[in-house]
C-alpha positions in Angstrom: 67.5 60.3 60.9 67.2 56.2 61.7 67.2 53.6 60.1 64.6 51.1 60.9 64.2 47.6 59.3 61.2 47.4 56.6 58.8 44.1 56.4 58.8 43.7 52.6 56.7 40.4 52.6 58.8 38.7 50.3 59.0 41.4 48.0 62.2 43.7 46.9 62.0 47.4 47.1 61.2 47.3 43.2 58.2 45.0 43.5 60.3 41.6 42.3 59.5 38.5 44.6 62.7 37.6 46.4 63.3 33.6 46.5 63.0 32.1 50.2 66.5 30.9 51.2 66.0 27.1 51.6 67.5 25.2 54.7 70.5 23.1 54.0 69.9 19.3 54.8 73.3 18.1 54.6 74.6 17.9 58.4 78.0 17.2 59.4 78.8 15.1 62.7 82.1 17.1 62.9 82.9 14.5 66.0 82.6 11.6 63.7 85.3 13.1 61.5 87.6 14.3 63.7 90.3 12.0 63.4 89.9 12.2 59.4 90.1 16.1 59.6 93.5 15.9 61.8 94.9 13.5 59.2 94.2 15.6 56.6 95.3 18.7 58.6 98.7 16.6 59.3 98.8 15.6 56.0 99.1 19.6 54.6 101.4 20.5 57.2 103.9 17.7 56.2 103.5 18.9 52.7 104.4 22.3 53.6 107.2 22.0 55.6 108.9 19.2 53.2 108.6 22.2 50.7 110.4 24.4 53.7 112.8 21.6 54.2 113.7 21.2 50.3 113.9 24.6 49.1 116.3 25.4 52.8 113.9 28.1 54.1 114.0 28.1 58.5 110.4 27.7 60.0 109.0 29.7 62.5 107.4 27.4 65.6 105.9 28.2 68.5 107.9 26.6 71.8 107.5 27.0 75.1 105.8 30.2 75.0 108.0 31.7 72.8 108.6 31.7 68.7 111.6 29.9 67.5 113.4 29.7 64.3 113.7 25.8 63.2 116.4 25.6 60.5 115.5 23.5 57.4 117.9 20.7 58.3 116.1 20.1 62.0 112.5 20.5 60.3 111.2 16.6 61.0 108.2 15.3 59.2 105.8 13.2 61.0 106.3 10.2 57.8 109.9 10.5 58.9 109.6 9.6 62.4 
């Protein structure tokens, strides 16, 4: 048996009238932010790894083309440099 999609004409299958979803208005220019999305992007990996770097837990990183194991004493924070 197939299934075939069913017009309700704004109607559920028990007769109640099914709100219209309304478009969103609010746009984002994602361009225009870019710079304030990678700072905040930069901003939660610095927080991370300072948490990697105090508690001593080794970070994996991806280097040329292969993953790499960065102990917590050669973890450097962008604020530090």
């Amino acid at each position: 048996m197939r299934k075939t999609a069913r017009r309700t004409n704004g109607e559920s299958s028990n007769g109640r009238k099914i709100p219209r979803r309304q478009k969103d208005l609010r746009r984002f220019d994602l361009v225009e932010q870019a710079n304030e999305i990678e700072r905040i992007f930069q901003q939660a990996v610095d927080h991370e790894l300072s948490i990697h770097k105090r508690l001593g837990n080794p970070v994996a990183a991806w280097r040329d083309g292969k993953v790499v194991i960065i102990p917590p004493e050669e973890i450097v924070l962008s604020s530090e440099s």
